[in-house]
N, C-alpha and C positions, 0 to 999 in steps of 0.2 A: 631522354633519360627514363628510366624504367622506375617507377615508382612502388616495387613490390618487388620486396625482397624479403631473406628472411632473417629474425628476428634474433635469435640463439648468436649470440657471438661470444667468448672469450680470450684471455691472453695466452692460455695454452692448450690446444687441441691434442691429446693423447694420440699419437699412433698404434694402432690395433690389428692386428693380422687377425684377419678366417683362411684356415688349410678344408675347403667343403667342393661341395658338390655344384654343380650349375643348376638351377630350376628355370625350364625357360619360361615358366607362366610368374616369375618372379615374386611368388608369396616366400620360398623356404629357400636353404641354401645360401650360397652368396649374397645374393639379389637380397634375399631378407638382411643378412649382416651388415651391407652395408647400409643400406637404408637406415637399421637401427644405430650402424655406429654414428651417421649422421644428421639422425633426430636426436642426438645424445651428446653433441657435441666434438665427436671426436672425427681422428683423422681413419679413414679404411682401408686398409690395403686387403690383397686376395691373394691365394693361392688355391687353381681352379685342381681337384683332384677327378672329376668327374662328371660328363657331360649329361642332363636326363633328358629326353623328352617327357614332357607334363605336363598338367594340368591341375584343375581343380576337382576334377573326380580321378585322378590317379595317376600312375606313373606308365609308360606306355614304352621305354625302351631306356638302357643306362649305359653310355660308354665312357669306362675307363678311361683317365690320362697313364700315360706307362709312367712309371715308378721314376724313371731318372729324370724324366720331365716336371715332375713334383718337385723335387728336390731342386732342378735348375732355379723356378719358378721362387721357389723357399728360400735357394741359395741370393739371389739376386736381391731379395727384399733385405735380406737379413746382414750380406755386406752393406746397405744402403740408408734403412731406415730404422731408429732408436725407436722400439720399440715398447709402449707401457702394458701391452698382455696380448696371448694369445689365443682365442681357441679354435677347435676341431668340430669337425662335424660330420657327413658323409664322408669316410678316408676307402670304403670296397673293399679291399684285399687286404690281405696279409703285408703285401710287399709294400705296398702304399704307407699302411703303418706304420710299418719296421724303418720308410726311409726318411719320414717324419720323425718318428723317433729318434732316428741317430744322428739326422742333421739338424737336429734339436739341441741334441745333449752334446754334440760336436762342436758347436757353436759356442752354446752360453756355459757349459756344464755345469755346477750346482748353481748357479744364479742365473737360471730361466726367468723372465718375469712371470706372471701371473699367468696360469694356463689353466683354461676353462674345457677340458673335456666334453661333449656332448656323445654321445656315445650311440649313434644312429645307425639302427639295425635293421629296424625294416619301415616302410612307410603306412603311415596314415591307413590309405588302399589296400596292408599287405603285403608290395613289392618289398622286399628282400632287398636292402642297401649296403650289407655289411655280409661278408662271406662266413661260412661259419669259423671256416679255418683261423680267421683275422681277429676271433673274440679273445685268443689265447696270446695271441701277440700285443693288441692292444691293453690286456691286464697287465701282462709282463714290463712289457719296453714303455708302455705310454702313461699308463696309471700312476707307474713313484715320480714321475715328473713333474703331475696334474695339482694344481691349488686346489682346484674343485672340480667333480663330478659332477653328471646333472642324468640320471637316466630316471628315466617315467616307469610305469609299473612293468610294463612286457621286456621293458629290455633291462631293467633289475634283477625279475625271475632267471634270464637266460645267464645273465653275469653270475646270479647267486648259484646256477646249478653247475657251471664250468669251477667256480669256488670249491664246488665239495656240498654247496647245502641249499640244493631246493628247497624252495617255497612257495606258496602259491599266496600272491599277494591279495589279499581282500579287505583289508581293515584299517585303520590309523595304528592299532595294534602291531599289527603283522609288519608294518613298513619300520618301524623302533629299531624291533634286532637286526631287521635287512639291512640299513643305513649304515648300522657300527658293526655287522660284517663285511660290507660291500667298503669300510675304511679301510680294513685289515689290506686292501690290496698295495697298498702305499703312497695314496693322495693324501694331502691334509687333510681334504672336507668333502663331505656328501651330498647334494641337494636329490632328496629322494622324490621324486614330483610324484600328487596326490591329484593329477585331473583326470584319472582313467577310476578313481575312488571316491565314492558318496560317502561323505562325514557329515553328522550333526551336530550341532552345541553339545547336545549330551556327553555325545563321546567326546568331545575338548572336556567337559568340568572333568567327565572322569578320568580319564588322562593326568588332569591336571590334580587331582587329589591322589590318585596312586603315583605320580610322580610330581612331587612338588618342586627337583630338582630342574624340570624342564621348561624351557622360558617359553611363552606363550606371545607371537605378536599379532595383532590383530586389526585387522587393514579392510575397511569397508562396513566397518559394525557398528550399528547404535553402542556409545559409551554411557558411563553413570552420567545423570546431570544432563542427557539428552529428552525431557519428557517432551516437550514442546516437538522436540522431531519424532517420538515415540509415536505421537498423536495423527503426526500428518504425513509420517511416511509408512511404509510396511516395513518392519522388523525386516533386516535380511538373516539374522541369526536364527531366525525360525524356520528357514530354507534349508536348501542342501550348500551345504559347505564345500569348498576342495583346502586341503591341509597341504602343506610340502612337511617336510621334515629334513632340516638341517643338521648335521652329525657331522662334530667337529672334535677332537681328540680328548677332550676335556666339557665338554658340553650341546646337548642337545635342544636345538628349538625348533617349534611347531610356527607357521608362517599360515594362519586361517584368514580365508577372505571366503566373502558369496562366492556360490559357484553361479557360471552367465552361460542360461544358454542361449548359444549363437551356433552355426555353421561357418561362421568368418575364424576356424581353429585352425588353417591351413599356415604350417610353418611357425607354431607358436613356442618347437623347442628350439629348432635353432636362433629364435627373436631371445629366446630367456637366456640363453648362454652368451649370445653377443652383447644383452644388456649388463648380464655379469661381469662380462668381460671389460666393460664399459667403467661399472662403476670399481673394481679393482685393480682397473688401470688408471685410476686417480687416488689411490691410496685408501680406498672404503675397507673393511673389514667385511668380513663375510657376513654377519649376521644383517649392517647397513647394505651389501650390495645386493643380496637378496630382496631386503624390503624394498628395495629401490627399482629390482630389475619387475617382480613380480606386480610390483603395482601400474610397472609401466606396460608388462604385459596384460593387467587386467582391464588398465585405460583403452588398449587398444584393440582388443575383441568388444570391451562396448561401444566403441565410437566406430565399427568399423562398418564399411558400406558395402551390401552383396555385391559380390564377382563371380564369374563364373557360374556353373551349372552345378557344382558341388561345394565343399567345404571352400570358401573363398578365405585368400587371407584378412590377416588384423590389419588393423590403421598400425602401418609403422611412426606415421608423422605426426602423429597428435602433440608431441610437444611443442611443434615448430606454430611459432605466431608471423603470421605474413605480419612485414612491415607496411605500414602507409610511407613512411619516410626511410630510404635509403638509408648505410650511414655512412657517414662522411668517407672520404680516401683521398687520397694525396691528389687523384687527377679531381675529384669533386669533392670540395673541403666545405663549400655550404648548397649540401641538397634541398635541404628544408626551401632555404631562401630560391632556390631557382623554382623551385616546385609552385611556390608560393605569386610570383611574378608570375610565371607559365600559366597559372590558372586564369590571370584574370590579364593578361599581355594586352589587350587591347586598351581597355582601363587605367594599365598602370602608364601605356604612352600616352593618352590622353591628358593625365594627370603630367607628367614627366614634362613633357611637352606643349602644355597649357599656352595657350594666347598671352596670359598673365607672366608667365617665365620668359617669352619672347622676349615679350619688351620690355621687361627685366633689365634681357644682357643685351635689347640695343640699345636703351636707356633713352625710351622714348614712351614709357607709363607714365601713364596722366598722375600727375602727384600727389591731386586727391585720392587717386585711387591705392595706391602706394601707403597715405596717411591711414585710410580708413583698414588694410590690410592691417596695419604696425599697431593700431590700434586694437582690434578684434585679435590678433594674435596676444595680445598683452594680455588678454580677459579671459582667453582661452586656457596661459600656463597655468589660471587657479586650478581649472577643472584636470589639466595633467597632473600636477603637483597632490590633490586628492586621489586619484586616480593611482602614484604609485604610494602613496600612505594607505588603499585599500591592499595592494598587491603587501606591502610589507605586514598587514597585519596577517595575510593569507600565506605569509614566507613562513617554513617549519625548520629553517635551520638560520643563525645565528650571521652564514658568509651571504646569504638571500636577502636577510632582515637590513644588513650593514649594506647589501649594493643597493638594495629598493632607496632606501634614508639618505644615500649619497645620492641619488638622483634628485630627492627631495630640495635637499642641499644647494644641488647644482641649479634649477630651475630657479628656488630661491635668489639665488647669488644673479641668475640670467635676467631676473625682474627687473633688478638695481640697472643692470647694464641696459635692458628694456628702455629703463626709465631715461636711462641718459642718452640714450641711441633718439629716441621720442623731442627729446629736446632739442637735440641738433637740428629739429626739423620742426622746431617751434610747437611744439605738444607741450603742455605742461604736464605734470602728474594731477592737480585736480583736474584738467581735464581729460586725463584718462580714466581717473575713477569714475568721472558722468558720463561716459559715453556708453550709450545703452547697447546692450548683446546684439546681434544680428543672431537673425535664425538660424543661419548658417553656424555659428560660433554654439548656440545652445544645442543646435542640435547634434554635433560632435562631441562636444563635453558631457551632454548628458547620456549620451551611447556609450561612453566608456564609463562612466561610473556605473551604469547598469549592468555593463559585462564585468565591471568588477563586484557587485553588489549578487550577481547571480553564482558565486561561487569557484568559479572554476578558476584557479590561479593564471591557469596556460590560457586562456583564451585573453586573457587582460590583456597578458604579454603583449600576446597577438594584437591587441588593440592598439598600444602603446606603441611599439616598435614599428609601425605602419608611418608613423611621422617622423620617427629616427632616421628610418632610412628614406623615405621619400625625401626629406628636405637632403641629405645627402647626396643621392642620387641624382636631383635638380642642380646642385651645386655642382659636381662631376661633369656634369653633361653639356653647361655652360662655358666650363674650363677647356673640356676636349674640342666644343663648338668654335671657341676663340683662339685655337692655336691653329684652326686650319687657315689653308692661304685664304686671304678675302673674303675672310672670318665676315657672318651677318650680325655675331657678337661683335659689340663695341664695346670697349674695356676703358679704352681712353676718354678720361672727363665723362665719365657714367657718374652720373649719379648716385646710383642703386649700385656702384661697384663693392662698396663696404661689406652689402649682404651678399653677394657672389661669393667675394674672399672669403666670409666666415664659413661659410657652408660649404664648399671646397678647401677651407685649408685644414692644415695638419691637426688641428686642436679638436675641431669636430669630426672629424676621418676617425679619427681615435676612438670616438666614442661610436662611431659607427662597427665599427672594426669588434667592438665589446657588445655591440646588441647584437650582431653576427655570429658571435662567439656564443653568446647564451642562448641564441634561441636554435642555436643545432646542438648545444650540450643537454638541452631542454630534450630536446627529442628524442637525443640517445639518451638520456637517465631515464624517458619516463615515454617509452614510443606509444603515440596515439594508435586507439583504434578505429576502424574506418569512420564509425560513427563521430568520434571525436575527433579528430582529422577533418572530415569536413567541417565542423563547428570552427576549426579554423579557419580554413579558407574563406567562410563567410564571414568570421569577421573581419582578417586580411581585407576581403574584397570589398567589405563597409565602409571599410576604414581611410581604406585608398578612394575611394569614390566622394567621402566627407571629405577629404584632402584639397579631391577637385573642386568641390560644393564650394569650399573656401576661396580657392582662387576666382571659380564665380563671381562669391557674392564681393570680393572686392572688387572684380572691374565692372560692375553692376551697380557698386554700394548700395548691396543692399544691409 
């Protein structure tokens, strides 16, 4: 079983179309889209409009899908799969647009879902991705369709000059009127991207004093009331900024973060549009899916790792957290627990299978040895019964505090039963109170109150749950042993059959069944990290080991 899986799950994953391009060095393009729709939780579908060869120093040859192929392609996802948004990106031609467009508007007509425009004209390197002819068609057919736009400073200029009103974009200034011209075309929203543009704080205050109207979010900046990080980190507001500017019918906002330089900017606009597309495919508003998608694209130009000989791309996966533990599924419903045996297999048969459990269920253990076990067990339930009074003071909600105190309870309650179990076999209670600890007894009890004593709620567990299911599991193994033909279990006139039955029947199954239950919902509410994952196995494998210790020192009495 594969113990590395990832992390991210939900109860609804958004389906998301990208209509782009192929990148075969898979930074930009599809290959980027979906990657992002799948660091982001959603579902990806594709539709390829265009083959490239490339790389990471440029584009090296571009072939076209023909037009009714796009649309087969379009048409098939769009009988098939409910879809929460879609965008565009490499579309080439005129025709390729036009037939996006109309089997767009054919389909959903005025209730398209959420449709993210990227508006990709030429690359990175210079190559020419959008025909010129196709800039007139995609304002027209494709623009009043679009939730949001998303074009950067070169392909603003060339939009704004087919508009009627060149401009040459140079400023946070100049991108203002660009934005609520480049509206006029018939999207809702604008995102004017500001990474081809050097901005300062300066020009944010001033911005923000000539227009007080315009909201300001600001994502990666020392706040008021941060001195202590003034002290020990370097101001990034002192740096060079990059601005977006969002322009939306009724209000304009500025999205400032550090500007990063890297060379990992390869495919960074069709990453921000599929993020868009991401978070307005779960119902975010513009101004939320912005900060959401930008910040995801800022994570992942700084965490990204060199590729390639040129502009390499971003980390698409950085939100993704490998799992240490699986999570559960119908065909594997307790991974934790197999993971957990698997580590230390050798040990846990050892234990399982003990000399002491033999002669158990052939009911030929020396009696003393059997007493002196019943009794050191007896001395032992203090330090459990402590052990989950530390866990419940460690519980942070009310249904944790109420299971820990029920166990309290139970152990409690198991004393009494203890006491009279003891008697049958001629034990008194004061002679269970004089009977001094075996080392074997202190030194289990006092390893769990220390893993409880050190913090960590989940590792207690761990501690705990090692005897819950071992003595189960002993019991099981006894029952399955005694029903084979000429079973080496003897059942009849055992002795020791009393303790078999309890620990194989239905009353403690149940509560097996409930530490089973916790300690994979444990995992899934709260999945360890490598490091803390192994802090369990070691104490799993302590724990199981003190198990065996015990059955030692009783056929040793020591």
């Amino acid at each position: 079983m594969s113990r590395m899986t990832v992390a991210l799950k939900e109860s609804v994953r958004p389906a998301v179309l990208t209509i782009a391009g192929s990148d075969s060095s898979g930074g930009a393009g599809i290959q980027a889209d979906l990657k992002t729709f799948t660091a982001l939780g959603c579902y990806g579908s594709s539709v390829i409009t265009a083959l490239t060869a490339q790389n990471t120093t440029g584009v090296q040859g571009v072939h076209p899908c023909p037009p009714e192929f796009v649309k087969q392609q379009l048409q098939s996802i769009l009988d098939d799969i409910e879809l929460k948004a879609i965008k565009t990106g490499m579309l080439h031609d005129a025709s390729i647009v036009h037939v996006t467009a109309e089997t767009l508007k054919a389909y959903y007509g005025a209730s398209i879902p959420p449709l993210v425009v990227d508006p990709v004209c030429v690359s990175t390197s210079g190559h020419t991705l959008l025909q010129s002819e196709a800039v007139a068609t995609m304002v027209s057919e494709l623009f009043p369709l679009a939730a949001l736009i998303t074009p950067n400073k070169s392909e603003a200029e060339l939009l704004l000059s087919h508009c009627g009103s060149p401009s040459k974009l140079e400023s946070v200034e100049d991108m203002l009127p660009a934005a609520k011209t480049l509206l006029s075309t018939g999207c809702k929203a604008v995102l004017l991207k500001g990474g081809h543009i050097t901005a300062t704080m300066s020009e944010v205050k001033r911005i923000s004093a000539d227009h007080p109207e315009i909201q300001i979010v600001r994502e990666g900046l020392l706040g008021g009331n941060m001195e202590i990080l003034q002290i020990s980190e370097e101001d990034p507001s002192s740096k060079a900024l990059v601005i977006d500017v969002l322009q939306e019918a009724d209000s304009t906002t500025l999205f400032v973060r550090p500007r990063v330089e890297s060379k990992s900017t390869h495919g960074t606009g069709c990453t921000l549009s599929s993020a868009l597309a991401c978070a307005l495919g779960r119902g975010k508003d513009f101004i939320e899916a912005t900060r959401s998608a930008t910040v995801y694209i800022h994570l992942g130009i700084e965490t990204a790792d060199p590729i390639g000989q040129g502009h390499g791309p971003l980390n698409h996966m950085h939100p993704i957290v490998i799992r240490s533990v699986p999570q559960p599924t119908p065909s594997v419903p307790h991974p934790l627990t197999r993971i957990l045996i698997d580590s230390c297999r050798e040990t846990w048969k050892a234990y399982v299978e003990h000399e002491f459990v033999k002669q158990l269920g052939q009911g030929t253990l020396a009696k003393e040895c059997f007493l002196h076990f019943i009794k050191q067990d007896y001395l032992y339930l203090r330090y459990y019964a402590r052990a989950y009074a530390l866990l419940a003071a460690k519980s942070s909600t009310f249904s944790s505090i109420q299971a820990a105190t029920a166990t309290i309870i139970t152990v409690i309650n198991e004393v009494t039963m203890h006491r009279a179990y003891c008697a049958q076999w001629g034990i008194t209670e004061d002679e269970l109170k004089a009977t001094p600890e075996s080392p074997a007894t202190t030194a289990y009890g006092a390893f769990i109150l220390d893993t409880g004593l050190q913090g960590d709620a989940s590792r207690l567990v761990m501690a705990l749950v090692a005897c819950l299911l071992g003595y189960g599991e002993v019991g099981l193994w006894l029952k399955k042993e005694a029903a084979r033909p000429d079973s080496w279990v003897k059942l009849e006139n055992n002795p020791y059959r009393k303790w078999i039955d309890d620990y194989s029947g239905e009353d403690y199954q149940k509560a097996v069944k409930l530490g089973l239950d916790a300690i994979e919902a444990m995992a899934v509410a709260d999945p360890p990290s490598p490091v803390r994952f192994q802090e369990w196995q070691s104490t799993w494998e302590r724990c199981v080991r003190l198990e065996q210790g015990f059955w030692d020192m009783s056929m040793g009495l020591l």
